[in-house]
PDB file with SEQRES, HELIX, SHEET and CRYST1 records, atoms N, CA, C and O in Angstrom:
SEQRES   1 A   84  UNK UNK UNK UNK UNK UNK UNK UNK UNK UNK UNK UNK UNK          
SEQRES   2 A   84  UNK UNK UNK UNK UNK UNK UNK UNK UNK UNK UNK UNK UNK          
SEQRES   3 A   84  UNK UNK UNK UNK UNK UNK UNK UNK UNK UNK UNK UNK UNK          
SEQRES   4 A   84  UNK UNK UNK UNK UNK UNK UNK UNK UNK UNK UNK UNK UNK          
SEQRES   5 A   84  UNK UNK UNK UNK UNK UNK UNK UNK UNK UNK UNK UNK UNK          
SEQRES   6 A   84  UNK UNK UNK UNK UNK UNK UNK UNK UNK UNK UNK UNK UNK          
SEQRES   7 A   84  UNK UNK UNK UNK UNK UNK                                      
HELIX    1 AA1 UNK A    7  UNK A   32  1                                  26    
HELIX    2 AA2 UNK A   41  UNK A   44  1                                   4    
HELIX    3 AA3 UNK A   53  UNK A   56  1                                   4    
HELIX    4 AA4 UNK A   59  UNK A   76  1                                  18    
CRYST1    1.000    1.000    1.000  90.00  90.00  90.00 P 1           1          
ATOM      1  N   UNK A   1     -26.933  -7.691   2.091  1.00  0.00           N  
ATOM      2  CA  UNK A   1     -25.622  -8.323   2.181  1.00  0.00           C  
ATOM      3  C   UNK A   1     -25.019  -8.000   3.544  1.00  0.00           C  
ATOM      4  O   UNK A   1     -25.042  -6.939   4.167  1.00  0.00           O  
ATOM      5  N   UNK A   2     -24.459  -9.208   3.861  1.00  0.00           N  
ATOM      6  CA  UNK A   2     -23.747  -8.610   5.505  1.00  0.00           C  
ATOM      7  C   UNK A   2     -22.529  -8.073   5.437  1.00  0.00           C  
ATOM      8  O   UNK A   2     -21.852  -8.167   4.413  1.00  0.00           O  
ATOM      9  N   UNK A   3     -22.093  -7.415   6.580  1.00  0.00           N  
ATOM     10  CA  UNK A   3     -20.904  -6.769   6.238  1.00  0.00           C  
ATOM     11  C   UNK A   3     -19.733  -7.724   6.479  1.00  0.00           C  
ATOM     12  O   UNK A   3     -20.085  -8.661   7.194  1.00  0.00           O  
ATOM     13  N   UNK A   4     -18.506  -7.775   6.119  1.00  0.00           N  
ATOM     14  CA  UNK A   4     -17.401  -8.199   6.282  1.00  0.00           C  
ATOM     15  C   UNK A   4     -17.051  -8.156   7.936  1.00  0.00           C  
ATOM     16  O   UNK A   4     -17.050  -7.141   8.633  1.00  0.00           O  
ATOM     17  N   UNK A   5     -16.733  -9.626   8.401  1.00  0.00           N  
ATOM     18  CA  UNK A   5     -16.520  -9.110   9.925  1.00  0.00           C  
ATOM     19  C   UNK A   5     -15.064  -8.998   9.922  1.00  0.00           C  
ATOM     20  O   UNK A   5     -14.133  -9.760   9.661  1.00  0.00           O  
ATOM     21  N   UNK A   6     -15.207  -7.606  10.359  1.00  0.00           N  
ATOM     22  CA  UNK A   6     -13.793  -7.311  10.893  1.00  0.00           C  
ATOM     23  C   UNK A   6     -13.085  -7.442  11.906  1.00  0.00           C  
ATOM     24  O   UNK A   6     -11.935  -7.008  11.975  1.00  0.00           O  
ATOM     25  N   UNK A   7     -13.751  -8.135  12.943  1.00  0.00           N  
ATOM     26  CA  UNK A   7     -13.060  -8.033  14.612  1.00  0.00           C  
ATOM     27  C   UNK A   7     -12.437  -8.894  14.421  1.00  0.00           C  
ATOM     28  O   UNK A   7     -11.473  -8.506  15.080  1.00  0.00           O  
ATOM     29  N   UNK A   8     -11.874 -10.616  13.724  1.00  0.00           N  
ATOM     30  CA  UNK A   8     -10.795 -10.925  13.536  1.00  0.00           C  
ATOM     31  C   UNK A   8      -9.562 -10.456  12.995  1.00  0.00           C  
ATOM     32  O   UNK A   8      -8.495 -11.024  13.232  1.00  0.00           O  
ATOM     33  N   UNK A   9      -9.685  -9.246  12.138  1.00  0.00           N  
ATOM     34  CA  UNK A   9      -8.417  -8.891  11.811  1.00  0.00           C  
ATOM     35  C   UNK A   9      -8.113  -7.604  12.977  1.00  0.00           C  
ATOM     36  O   UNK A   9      -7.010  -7.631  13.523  1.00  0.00           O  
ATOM     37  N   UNK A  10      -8.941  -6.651  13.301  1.00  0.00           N  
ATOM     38  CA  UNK A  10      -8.946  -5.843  14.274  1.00  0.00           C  
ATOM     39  C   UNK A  10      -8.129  -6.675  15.548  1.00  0.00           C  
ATOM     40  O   UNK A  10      -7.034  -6.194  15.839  1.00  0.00           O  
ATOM     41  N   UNK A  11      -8.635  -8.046  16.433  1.00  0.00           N  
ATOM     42  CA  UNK A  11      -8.383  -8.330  17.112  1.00  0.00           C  
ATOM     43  C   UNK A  11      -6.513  -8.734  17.245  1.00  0.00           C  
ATOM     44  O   UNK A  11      -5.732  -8.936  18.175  1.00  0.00           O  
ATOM     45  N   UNK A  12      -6.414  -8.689  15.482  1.00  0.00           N  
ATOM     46  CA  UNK A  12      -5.165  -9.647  15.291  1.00  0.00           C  
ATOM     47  C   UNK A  12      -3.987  -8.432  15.345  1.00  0.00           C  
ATOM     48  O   UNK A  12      -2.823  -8.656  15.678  1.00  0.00           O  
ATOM     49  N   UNK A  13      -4.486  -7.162  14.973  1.00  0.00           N  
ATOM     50  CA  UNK A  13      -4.003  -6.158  14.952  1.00  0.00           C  
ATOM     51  C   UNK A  13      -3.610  -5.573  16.465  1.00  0.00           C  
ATOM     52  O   UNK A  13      -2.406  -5.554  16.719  1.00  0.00           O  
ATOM     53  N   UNK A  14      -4.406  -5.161  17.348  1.00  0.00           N  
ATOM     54  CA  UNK A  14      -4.227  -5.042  18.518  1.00  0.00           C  
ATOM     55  C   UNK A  14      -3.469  -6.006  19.304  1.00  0.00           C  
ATOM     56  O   UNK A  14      -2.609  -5.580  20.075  1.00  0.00           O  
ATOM     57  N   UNK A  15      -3.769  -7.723  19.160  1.00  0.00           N  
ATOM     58  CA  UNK A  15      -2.616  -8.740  19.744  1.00  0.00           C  
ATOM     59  C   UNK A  15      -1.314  -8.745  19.309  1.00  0.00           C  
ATOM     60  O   UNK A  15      -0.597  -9.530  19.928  1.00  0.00           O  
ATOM     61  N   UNK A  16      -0.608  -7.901  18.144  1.00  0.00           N  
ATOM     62  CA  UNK A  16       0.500  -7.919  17.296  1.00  0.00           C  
ATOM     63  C   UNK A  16       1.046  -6.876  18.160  1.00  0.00           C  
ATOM     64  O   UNK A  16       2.212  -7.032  18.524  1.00  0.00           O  
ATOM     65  N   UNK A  17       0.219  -5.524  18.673  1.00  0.00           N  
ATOM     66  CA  UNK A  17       0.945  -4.481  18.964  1.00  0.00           C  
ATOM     67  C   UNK A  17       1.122  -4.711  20.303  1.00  0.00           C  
ATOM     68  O   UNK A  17       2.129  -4.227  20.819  1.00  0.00           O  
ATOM     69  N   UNK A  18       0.215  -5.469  21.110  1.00  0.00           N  
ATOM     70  CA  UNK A  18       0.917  -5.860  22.741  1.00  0.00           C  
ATOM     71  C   UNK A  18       1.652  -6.565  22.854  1.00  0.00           C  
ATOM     72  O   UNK A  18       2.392  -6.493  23.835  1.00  0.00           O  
ATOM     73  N   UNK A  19       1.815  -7.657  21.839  1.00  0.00           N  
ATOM     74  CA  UNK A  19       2.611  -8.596  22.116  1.00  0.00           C  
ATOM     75  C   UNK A  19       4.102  -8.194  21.601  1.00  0.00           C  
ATOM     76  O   UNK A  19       5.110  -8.868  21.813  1.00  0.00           O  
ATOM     77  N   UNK A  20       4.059  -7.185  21.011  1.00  0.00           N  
ATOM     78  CA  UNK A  20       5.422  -6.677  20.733  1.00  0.00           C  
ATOM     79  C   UNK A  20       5.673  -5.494  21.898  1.00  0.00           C  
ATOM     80  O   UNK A  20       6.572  -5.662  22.722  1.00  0.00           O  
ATOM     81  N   UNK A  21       4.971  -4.486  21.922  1.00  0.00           N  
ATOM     82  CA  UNK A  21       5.328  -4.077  23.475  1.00  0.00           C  
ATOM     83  C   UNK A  21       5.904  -4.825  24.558  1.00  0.00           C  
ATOM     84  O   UNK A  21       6.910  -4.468  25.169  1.00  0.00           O  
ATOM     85  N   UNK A  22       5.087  -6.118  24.835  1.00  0.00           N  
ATOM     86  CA  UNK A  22       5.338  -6.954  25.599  1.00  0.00           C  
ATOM     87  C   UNK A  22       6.772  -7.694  25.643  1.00  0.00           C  
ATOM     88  O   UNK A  22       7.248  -7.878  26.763  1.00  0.00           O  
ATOM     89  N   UNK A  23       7.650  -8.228  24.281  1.00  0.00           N  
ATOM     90  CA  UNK A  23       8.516  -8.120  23.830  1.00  0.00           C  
ATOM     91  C   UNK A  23       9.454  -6.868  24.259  1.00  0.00           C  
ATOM     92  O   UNK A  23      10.532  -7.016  24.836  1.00  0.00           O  
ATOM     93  N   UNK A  24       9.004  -5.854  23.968  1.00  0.00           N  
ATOM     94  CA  UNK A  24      10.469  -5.080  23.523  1.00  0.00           C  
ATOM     95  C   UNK A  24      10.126  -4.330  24.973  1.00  0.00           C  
ATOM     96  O   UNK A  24      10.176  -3.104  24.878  1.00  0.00           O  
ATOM     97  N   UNK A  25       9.815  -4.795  26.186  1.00  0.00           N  
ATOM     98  CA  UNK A  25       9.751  -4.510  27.333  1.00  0.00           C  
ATOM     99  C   UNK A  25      10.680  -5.775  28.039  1.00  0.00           C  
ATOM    100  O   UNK A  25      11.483  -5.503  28.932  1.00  0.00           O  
ATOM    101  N   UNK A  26      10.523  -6.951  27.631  1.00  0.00           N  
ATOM    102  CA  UNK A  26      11.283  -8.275  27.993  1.00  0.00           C  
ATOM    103  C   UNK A  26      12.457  -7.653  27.736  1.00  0.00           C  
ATOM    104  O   UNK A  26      13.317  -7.455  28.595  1.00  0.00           O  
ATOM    105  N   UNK A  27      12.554  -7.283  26.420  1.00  0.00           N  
ATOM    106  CA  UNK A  27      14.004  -7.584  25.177  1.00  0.00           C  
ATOM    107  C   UNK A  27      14.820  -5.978  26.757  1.00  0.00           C  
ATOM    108  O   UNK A  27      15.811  -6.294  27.415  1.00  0.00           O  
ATOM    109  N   UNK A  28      14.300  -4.886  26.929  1.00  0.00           N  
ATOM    110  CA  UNK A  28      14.898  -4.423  27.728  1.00  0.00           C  
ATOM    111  C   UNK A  28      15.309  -4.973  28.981  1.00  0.00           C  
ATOM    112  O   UNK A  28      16.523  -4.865  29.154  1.00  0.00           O  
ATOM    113  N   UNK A  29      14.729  -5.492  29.849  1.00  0.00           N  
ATOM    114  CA  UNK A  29      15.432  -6.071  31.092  1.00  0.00           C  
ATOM    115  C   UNK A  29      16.351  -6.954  30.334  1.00  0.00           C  
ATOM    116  O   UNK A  29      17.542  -6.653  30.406  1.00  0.00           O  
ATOM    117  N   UNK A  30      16.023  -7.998  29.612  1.00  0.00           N  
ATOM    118  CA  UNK A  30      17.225  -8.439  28.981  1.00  0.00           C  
ATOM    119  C   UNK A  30      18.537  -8.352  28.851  1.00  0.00           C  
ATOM    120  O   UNK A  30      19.406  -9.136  29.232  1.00  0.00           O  
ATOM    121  N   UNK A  31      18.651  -7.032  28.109  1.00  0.00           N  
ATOM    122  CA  UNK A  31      19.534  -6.390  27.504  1.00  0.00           C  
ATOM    123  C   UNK A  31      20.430  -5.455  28.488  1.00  0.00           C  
ATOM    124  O   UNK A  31      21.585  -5.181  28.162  1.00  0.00           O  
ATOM    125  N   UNK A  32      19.846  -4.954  29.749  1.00  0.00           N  
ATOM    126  CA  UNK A  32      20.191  -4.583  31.522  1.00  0.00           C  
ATOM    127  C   UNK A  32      21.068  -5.437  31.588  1.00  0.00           C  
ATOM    128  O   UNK A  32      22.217  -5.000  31.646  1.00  0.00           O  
ATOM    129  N   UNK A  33      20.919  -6.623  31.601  1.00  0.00           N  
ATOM    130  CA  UNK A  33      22.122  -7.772  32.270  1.00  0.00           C  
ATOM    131  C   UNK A  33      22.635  -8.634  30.910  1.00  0.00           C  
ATOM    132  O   UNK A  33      22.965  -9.807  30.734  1.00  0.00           O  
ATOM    133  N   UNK A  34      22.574  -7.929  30.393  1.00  0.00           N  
ATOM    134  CA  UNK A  34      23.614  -9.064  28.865  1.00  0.00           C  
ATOM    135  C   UNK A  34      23.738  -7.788  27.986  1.00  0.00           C  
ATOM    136  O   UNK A  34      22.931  -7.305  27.191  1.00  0.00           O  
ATOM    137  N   UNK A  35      25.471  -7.220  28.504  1.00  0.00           N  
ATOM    138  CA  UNK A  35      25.953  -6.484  27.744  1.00  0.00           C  
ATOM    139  C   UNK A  35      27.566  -6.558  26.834  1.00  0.00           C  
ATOM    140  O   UNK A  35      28.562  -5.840  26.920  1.00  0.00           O  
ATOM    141  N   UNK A  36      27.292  -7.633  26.064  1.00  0.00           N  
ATOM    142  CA  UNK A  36      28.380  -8.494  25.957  1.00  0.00           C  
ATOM    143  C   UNK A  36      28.218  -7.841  24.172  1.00  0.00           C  
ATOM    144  O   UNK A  36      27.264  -7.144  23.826  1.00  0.00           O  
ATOM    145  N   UNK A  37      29.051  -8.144  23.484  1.00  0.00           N  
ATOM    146  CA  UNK A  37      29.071  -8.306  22.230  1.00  0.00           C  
ATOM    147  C   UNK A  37      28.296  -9.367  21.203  1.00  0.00           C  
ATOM    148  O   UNK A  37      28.223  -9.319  19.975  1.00  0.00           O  
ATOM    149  N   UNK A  38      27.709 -10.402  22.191  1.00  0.00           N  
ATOM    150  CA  UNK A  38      27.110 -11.376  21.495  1.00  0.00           C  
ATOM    151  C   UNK A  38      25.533 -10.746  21.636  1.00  0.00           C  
ATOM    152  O   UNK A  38      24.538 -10.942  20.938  1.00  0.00           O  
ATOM    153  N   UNK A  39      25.688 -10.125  22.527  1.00  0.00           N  
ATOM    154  CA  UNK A  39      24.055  -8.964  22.505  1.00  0.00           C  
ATOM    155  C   UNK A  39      24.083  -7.994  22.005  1.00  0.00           C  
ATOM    156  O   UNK A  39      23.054  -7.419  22.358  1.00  0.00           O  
ATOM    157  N   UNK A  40      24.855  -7.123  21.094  1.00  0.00           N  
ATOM    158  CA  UNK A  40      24.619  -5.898  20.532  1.00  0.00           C  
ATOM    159  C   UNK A  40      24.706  -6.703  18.847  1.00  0.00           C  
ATOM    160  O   UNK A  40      24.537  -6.003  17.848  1.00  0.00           O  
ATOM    161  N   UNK A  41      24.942  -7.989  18.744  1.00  0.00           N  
ATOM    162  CA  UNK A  41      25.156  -8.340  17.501  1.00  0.00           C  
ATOM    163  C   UNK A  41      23.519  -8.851  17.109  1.00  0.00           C  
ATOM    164  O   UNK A  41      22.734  -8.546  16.211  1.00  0.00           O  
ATOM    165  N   UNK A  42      23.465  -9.884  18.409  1.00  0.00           N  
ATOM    166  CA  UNK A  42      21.915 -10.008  18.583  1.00  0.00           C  
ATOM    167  C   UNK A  42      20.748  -9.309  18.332  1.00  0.00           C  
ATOM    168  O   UNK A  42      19.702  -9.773  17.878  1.00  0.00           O  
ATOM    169  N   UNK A  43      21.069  -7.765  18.763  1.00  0.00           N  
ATOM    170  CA  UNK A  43      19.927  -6.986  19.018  1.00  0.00           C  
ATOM    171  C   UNK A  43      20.559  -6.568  17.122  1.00  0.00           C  
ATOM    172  O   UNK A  43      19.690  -6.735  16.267  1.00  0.00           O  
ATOM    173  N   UNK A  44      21.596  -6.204  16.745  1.00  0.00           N  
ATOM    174  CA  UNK A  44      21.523  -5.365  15.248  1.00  0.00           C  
ATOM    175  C   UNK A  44      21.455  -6.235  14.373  1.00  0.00           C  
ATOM    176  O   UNK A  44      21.600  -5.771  13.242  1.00  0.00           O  
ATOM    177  N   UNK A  45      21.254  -7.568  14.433  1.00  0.00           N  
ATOM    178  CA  UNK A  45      21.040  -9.058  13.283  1.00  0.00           C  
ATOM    179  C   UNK A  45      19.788  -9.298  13.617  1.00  0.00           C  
ATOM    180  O   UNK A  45      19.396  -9.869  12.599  1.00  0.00           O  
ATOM    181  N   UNK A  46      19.032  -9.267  14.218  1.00  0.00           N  
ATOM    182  CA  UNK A  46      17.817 -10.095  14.634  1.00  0.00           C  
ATOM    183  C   UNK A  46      16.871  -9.323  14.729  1.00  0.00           C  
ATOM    184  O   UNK A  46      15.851  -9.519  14.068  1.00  0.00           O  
ATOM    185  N   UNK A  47      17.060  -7.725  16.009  1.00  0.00           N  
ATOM    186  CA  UNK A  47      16.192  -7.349  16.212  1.00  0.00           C  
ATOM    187  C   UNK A  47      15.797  -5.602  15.324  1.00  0.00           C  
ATOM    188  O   UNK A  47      14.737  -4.975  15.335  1.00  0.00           O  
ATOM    189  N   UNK A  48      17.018  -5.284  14.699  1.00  0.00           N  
ATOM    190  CA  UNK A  48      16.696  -3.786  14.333  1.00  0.00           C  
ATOM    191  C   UNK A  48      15.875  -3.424  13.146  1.00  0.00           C  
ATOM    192  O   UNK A  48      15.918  -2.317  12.610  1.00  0.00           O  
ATOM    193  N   UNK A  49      14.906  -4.705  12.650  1.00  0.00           N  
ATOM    194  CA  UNK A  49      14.382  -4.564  11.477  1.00  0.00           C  
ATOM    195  C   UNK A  49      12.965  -5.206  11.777  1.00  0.00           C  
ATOM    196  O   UNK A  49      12.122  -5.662  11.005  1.00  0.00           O  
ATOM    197  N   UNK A  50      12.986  -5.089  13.181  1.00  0.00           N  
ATOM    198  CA  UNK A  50      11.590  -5.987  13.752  1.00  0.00           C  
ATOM    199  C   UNK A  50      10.782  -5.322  13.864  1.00  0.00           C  
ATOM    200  O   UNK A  50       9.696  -5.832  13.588  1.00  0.00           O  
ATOM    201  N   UNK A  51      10.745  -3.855  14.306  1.00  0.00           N  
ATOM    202  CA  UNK A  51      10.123  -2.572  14.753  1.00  0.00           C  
ATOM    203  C   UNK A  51       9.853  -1.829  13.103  1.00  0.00           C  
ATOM    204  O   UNK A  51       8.882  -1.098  13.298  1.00  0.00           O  
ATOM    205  N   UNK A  52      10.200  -1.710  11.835  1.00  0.00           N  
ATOM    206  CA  UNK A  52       9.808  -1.092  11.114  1.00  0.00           C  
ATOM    207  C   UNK A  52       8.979  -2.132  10.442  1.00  0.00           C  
ATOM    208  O   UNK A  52       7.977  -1.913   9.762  1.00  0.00           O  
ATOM    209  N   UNK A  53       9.445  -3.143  10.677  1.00  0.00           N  
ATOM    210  CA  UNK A  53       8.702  -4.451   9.539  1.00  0.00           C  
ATOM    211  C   UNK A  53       7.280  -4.624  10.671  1.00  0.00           C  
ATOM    212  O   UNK A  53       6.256  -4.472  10.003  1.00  0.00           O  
ATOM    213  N   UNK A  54       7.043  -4.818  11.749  1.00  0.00           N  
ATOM    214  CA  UNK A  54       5.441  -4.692  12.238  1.00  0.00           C  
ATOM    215  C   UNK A  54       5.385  -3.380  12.372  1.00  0.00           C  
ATOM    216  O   UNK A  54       4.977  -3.287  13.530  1.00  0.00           O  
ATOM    217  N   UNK A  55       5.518  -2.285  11.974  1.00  0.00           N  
ATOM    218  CA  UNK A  55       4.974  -1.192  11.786  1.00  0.00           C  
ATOM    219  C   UNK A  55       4.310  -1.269  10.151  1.00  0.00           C  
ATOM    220  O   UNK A  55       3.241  -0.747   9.834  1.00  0.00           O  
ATOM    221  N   UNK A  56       4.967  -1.832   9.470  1.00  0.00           N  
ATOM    222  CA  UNK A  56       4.437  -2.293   8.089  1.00  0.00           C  
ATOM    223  C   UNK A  56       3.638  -2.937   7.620  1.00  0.00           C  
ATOM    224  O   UNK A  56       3.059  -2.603   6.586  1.00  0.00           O  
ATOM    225  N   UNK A  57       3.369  -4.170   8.344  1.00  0.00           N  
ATOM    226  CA  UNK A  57       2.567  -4.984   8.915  1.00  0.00           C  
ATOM    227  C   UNK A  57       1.430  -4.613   9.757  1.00  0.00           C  
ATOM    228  O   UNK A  57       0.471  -5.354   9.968  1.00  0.00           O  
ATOM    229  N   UNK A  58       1.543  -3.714  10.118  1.00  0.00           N  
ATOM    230  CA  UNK A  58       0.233  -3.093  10.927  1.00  0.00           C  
ATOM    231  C   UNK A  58      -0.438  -2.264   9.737  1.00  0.00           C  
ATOM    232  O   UNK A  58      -1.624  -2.381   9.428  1.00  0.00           O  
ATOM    233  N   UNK A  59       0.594  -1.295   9.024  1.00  0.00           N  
ATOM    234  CA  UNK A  59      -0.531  -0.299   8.182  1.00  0.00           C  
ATOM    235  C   UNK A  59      -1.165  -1.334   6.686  1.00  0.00           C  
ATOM    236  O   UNK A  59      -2.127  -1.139   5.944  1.00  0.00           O  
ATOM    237  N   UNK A  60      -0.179  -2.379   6.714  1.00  0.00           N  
ATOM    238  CA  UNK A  60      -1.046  -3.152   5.766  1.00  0.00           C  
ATOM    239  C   UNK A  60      -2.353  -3.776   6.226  1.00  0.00           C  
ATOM    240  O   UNK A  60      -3.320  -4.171   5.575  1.00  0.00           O  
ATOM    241  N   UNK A  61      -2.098  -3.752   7.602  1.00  0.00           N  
ATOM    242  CA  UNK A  61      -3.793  -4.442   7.908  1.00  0.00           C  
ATOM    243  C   UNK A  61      -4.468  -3.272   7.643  1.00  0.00           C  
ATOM    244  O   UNK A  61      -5.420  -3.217   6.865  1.00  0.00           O  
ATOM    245  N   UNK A  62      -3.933  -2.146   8.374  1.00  0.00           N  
ATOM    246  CA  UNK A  62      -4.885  -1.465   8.536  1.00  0.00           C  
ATOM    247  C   UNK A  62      -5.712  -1.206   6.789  1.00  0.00           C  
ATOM    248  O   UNK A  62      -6.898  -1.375   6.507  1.00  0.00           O  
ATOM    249  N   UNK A  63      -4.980  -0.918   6.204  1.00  0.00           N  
ATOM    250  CA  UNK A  63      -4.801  -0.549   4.684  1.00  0.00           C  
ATOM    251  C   UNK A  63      -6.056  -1.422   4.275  1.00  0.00           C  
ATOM    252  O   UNK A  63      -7.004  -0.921   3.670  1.00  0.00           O  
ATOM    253  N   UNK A  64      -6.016  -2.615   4.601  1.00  0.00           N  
ATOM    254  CA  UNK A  64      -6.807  -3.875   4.184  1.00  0.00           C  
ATOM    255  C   UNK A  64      -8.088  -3.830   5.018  1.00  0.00           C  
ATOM    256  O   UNK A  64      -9.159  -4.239   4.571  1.00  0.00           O  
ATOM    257  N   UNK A  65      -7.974  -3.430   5.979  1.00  0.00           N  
ATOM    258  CA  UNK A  65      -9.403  -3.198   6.619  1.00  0.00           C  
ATOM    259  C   UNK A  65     -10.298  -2.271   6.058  1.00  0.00           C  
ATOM    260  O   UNK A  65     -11.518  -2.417   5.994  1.00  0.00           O  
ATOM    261  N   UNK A  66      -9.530  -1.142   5.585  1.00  0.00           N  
ATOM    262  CA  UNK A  66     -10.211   0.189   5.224  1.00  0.00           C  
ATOM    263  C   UNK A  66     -10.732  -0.155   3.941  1.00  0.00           C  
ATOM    264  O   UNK A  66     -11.884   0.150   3.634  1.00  0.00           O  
ATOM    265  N   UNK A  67      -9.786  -0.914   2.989  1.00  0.00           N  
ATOM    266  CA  UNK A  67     -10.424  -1.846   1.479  1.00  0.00           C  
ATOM    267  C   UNK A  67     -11.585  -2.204   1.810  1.00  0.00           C  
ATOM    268  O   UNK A  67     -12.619  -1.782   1.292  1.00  0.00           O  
ATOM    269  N   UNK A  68     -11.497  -3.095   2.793  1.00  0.00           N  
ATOM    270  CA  UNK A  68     -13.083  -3.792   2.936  1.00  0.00           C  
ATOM    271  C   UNK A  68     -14.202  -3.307   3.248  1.00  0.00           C  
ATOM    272  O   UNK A  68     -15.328  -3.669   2.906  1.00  0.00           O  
ATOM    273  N   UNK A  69     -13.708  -2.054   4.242  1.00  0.00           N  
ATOM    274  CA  UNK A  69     -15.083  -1.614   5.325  1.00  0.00           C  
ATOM    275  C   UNK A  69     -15.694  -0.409   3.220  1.00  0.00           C  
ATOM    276  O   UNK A  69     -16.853  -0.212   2.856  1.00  0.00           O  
ATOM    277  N   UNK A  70     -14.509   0.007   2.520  1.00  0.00           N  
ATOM    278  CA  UNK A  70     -15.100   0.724   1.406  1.00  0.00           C  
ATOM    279  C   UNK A  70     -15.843  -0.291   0.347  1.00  0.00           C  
ATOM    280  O   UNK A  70     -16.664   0.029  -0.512  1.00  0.00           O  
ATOM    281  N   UNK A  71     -15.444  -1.314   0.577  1.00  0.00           N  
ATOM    282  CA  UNK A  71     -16.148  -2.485  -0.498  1.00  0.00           C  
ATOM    283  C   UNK A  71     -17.132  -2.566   0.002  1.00  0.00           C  
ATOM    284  O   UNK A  71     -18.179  -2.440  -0.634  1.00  0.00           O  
ATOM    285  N   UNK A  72     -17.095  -2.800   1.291  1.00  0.00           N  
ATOM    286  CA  UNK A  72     -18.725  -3.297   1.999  1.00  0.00           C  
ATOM    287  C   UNK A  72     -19.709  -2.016   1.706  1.00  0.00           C  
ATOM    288  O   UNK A  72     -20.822  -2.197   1.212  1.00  0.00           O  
ATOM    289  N   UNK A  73     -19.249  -0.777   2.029  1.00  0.00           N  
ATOM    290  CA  UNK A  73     -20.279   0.219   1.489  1.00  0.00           C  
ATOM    291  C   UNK A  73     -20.401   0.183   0.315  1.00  0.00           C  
ATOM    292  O   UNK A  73     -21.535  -0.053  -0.101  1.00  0.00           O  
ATOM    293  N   UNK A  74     -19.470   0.366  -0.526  1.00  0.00           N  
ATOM    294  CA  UNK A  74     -20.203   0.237  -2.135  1.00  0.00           C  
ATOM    295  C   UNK A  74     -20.774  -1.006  -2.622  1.00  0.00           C  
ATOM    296  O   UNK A  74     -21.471  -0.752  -3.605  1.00  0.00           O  
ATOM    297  N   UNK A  75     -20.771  -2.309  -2.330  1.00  0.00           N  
ATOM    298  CA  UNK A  75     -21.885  -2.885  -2.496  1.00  0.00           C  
ATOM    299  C   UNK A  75     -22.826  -3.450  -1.999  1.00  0.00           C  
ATOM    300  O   UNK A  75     -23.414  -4.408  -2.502  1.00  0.00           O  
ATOM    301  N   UNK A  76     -23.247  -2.576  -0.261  1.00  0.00           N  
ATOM    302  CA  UNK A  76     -24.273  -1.954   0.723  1.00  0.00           C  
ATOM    303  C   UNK A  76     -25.011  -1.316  -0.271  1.00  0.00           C  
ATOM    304  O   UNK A  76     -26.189  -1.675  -0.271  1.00  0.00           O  
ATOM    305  N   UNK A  77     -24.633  -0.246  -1.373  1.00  0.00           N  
ATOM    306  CA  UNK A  77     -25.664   1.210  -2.028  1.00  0.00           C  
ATOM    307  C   UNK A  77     -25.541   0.904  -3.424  1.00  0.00           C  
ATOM    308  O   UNK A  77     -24.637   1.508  -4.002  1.00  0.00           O  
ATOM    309  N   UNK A  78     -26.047   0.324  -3.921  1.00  0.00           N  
ATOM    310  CA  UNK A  78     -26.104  -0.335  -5.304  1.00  0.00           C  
ATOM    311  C   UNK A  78     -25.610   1.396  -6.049  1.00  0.00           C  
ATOM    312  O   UNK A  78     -24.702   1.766  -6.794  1.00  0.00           O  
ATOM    313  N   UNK A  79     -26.933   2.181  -5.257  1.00  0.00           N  
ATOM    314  CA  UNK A  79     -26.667   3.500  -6.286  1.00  0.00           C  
ATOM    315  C   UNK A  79     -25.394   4.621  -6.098  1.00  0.00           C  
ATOM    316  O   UNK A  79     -25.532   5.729  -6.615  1.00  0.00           O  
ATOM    317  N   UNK A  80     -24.240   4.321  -5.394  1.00  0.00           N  
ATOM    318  CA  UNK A  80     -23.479   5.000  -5.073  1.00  0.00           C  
ATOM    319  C   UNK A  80     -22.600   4.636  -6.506  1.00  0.00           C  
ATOM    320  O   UNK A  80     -22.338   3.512  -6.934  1.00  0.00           O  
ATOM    321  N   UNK A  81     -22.214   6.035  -7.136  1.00  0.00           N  
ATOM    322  CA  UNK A  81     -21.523   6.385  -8.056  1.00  0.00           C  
ATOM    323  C   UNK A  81     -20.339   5.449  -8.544  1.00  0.00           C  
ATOM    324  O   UNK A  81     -20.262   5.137  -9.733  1.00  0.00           O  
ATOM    325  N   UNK A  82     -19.290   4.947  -7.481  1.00  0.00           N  
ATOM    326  CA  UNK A  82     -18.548   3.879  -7.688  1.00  0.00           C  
ATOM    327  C   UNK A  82     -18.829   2.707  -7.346  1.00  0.00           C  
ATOM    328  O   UNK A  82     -18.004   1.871  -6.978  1.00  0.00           O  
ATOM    329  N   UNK A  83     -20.128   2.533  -7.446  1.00  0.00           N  
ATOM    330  CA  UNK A  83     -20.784   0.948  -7.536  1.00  0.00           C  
ATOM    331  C   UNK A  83     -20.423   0.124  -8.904  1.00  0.00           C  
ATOM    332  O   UNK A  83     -20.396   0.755  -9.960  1.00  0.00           O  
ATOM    333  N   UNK A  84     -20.145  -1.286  -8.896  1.00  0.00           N  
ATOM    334  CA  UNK A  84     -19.603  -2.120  -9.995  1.00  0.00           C  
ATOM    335  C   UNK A  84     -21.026  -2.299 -10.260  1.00  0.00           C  
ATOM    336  O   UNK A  84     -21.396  -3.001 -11.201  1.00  0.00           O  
TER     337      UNK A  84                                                      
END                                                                             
């Protein structure tokens, strides 16, 4: 049996975390020259729940990768103890 390919979700994982770096490197110069009230409402409505929710989003992949890579070994070894 082949294994589960993982480098699409791996890949999707790593593009989530630059592209939010990448983001919250923008969102700072940004935020340098727009210090108004319509930007601190901005940043606590929009953005202060962006950073725990893809942190959540990341350990669920990860979570989901680790499911698979353990599925793929247990039914890789027919004779391993928690084999279905």
């Amino acid at each position: 049996m082949k294994p589960l390919p993982l480098g699409p979700l791996l890949d999707s994982q790593t593009r989530i975390r630059h592209d939010f770096l990448d983001f919250a490197e923008q969102w700072q110069r940004t935020r340098a020259g727009w210090r108004d009230e319509p930007a601190r409402n901005f940043e606590q409505e929009s953005l202060s729940n962006l950073s725990p929710t893809l942190t959540r989003v990341a350990a669920a992949m990860q979570d989901f990768a680790d499911a698979a890579r353990r599925a793929d070994h247990l039914l890789a070894d027919p004779d391993h103890p928690g084999h279905l």
